[in-house]
ChimeraX commands (.cxc) that place a marker at each C-alpha (Angstrom):
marker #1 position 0.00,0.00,0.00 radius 0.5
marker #1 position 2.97,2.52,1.15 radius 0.5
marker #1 position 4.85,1.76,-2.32 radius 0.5
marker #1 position 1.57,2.33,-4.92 radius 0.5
marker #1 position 1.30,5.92,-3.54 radius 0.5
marker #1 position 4.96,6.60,-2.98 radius 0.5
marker #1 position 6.97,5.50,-5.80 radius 0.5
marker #1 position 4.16,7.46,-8.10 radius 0.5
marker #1 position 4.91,10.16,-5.89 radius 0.5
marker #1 position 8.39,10.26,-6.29 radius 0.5
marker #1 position 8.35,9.69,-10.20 radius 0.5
marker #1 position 6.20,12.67,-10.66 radius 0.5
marker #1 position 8.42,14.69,-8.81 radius 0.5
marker #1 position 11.87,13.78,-10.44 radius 0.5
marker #1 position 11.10,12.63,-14.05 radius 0.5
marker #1 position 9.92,16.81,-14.64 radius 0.5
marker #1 position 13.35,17.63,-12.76 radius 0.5
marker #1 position 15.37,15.23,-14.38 radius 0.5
marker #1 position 13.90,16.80,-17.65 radius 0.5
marker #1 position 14.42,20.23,-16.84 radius 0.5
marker #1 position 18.29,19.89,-15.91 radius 0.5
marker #1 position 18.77,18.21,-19.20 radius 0.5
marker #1 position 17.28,20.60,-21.36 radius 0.5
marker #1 position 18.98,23.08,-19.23 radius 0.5
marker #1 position 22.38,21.76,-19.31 radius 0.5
marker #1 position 22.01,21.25,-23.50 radius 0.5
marker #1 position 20.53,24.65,-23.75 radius 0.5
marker #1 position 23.58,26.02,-21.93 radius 0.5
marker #1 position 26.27,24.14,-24.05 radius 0.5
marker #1 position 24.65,25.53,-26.89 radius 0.5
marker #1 position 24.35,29.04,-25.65 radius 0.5
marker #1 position 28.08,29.31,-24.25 radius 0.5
marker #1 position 29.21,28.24,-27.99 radius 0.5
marker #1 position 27.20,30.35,-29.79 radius 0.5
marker #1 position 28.62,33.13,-27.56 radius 0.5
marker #1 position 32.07,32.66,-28.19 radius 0.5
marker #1 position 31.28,31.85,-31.82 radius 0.5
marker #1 position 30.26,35.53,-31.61 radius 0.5
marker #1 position 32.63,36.81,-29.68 radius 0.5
marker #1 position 35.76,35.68,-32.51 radius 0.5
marker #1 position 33.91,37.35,-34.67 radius 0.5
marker #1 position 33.67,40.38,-33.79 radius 0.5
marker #1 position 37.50,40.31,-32.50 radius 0.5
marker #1 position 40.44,41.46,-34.91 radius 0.5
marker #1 position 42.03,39.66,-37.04 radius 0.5
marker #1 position 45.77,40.27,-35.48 radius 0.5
marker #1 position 48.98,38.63,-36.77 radius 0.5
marker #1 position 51.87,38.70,-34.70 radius 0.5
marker #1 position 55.68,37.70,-34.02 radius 0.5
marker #1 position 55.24,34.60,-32.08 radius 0.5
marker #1 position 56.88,31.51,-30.83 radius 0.5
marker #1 position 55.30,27.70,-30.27 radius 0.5
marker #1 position 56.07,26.95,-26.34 radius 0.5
marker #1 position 54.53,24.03,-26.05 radius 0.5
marker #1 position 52.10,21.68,-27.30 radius 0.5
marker #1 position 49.50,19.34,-25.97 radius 0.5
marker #1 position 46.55,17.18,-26.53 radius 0.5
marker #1 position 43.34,15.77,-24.86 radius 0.5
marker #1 position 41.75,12.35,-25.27 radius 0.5
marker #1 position 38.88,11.92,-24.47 radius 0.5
marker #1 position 37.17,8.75,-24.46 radius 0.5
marker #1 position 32.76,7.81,-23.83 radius 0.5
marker #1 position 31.15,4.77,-25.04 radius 0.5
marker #1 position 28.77,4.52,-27.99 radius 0.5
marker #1 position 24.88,3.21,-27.78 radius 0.5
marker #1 position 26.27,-0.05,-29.16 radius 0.5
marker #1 position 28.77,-0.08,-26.52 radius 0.5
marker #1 position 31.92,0.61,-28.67 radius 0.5
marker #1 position 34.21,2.91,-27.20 radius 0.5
marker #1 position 35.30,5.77,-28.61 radius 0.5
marker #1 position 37.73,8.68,-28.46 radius 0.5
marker #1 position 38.61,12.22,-29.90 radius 0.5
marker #1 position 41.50,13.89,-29.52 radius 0.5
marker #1 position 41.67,17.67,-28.99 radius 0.5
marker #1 position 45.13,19.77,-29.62 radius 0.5
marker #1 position 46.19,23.08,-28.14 radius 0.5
marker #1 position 49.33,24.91,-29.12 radius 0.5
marker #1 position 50.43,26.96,-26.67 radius 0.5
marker #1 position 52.34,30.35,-28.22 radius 0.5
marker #1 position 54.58,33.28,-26.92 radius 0.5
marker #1 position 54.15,36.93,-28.24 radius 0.5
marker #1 position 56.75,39.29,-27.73 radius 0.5
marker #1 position 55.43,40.80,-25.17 radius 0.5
marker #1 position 56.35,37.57,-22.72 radius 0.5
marker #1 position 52.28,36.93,-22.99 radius 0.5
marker #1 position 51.20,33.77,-24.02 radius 0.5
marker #1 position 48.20,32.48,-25.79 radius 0.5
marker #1 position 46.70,28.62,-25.79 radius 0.5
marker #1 position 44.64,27.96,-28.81 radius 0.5
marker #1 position 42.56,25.01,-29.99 radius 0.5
marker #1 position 43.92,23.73,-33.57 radius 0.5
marker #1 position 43.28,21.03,-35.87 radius 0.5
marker #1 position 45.08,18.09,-36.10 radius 0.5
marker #1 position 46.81,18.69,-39.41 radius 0.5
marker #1 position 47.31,22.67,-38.04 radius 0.5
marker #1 position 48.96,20.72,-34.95 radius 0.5
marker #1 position 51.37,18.16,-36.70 radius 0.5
marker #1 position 52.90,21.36,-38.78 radius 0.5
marker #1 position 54.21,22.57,-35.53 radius 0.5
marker #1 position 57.14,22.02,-33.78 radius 0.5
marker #1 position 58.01,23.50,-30.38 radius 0.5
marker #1 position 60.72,26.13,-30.51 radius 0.5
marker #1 position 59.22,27.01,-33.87 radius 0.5
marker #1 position 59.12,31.10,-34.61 radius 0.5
marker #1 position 56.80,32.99,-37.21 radius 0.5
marker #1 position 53.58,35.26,-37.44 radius 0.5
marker #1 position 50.68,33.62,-35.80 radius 0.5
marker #1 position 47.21,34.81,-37.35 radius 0.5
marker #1 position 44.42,34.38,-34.97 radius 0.5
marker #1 position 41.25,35.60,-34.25 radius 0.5
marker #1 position 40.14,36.02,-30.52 radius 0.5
marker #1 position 40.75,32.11,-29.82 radius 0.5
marker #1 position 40.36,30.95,-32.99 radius 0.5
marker #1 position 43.68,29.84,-34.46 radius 0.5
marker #1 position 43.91,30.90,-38.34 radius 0.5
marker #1 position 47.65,30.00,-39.20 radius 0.5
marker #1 position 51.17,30.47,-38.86 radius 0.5
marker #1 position 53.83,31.46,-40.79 radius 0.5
marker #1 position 57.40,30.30,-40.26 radius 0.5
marker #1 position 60.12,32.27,-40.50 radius 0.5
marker link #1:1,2 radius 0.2
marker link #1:2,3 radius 0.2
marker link #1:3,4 radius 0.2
marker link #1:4,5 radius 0.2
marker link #1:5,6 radius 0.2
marker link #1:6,7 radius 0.2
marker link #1:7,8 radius 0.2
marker link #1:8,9 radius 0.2
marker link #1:9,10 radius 0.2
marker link #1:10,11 radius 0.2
marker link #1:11,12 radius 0.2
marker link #1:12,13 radius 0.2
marker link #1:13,14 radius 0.2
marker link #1:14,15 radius 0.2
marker link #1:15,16 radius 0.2
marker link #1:16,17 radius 0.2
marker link #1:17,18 radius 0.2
marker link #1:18,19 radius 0.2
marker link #1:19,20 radius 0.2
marker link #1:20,21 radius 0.2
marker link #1:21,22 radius 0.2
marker link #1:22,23 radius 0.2
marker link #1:23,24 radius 0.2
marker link #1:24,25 radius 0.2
marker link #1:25,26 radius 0.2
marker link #1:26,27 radius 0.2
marker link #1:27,28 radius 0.2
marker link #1:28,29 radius 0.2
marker link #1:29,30 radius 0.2
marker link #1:30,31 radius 0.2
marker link #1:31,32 radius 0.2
marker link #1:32,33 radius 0.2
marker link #1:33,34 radius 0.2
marker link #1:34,35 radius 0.2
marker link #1:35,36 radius 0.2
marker link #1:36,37 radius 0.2
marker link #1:37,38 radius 0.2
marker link #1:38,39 radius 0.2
marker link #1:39,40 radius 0.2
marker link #1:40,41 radius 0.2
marker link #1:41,42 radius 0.2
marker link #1:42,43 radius 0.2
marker link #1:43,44 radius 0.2
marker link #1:44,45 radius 0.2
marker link #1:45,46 radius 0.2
marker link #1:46,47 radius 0.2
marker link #1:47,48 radius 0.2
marker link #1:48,49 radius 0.2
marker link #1:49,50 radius 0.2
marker link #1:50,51 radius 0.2
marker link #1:51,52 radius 0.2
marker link #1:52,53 radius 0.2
marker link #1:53,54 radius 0.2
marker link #1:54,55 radius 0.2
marker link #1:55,56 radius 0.2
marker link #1:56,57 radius 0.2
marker link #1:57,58 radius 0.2
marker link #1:58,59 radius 0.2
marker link #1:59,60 radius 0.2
marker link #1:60,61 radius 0.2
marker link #1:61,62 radius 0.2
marker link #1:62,63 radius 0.2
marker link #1:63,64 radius 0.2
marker link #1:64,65 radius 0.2
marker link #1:65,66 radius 0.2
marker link #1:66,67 radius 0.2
marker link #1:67,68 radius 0.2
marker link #1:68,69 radius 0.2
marker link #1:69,70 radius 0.2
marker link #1:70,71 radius 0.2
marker link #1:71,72 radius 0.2
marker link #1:72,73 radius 0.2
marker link #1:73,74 radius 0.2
marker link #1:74,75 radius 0.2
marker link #1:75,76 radius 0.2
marker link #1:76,77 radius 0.2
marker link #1:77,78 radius 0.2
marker link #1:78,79 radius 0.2
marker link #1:79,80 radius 0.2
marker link #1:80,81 radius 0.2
marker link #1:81,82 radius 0.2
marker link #1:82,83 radius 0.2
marker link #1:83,84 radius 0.2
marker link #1:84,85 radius 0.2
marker link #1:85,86 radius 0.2
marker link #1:86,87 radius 0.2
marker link #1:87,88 radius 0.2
marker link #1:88,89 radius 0.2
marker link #1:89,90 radius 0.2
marker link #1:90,91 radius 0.2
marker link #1:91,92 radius 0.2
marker link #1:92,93 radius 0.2
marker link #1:93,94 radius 0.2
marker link #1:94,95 radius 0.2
marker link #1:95,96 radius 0.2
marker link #1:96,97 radius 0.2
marker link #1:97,98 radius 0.2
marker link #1:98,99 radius 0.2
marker link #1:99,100 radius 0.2
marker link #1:100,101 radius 0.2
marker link #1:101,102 radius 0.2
marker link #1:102,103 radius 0.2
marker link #1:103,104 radius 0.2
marker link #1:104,105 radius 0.2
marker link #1:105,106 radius 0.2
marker link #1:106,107 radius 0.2
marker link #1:107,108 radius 0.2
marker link #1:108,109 radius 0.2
marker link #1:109,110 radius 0.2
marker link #1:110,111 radius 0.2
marker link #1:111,112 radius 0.2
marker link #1:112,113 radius 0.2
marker link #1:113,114 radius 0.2
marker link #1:114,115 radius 0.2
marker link #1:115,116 radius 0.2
marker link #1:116,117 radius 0.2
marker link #1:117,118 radius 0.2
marker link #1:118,119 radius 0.2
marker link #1:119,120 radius 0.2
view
């Protein structure tokens, strides 16, 4: 008798909660990357003297609905202006493998969006 009116009780409560933070959690990936989509764009374009520091990457791994695992790698180049500042920006792989560290040139960017570089 106790479980027919509780466990209704409880699945009304959480399945609309559950629901919300789902949405809410998409609807915020989706806002935070149109926003910096936006946000390059209305930066400069700026090309500048710069050196590759260092480089890294990110795997990152999840399972598929079949239950195949699965991985992507990210890759960041980290570069020095010179001014001493440095700047980490996402690149593609190809964009990553072109790079060595100790490299110089003119790095193009825009905001944090990496759009070449030019040894010297």
């Amino acid at each position: 008798m106790f479980l027919d009116v509780f466990f209704p009780t409880v699945f009304s409560l959480l399945f609309p909660l559950v629901f919300v933070l789902v949405v809410g959690s998409f609807l915020a990936v989706i806002i935070r990357g149109v926003r910096t989509w936006s946000r390059n764009n209305a930066s400069p374009r700026l090309t500048v003297s710069a050196q590759v520091v260092t480089k890294r990457s990110h795997v990152s791994r999840h399972h598929s609905q079949h239950g195949a695992p699965r991985s992507r790698t990210s890759y960041y180049v980290t570069f020095q202006v010179e001014s001493g500042d440095r700047l980490e920006l996402p690149l593609s792989g190809p964009a990553y493998g072109m790079l060595a560290e100790g490299d110089r040139g003119s790095l193009t960017f825009q905001g944090t969006r990496y759009l070449g570089f030019q040894r010297e």
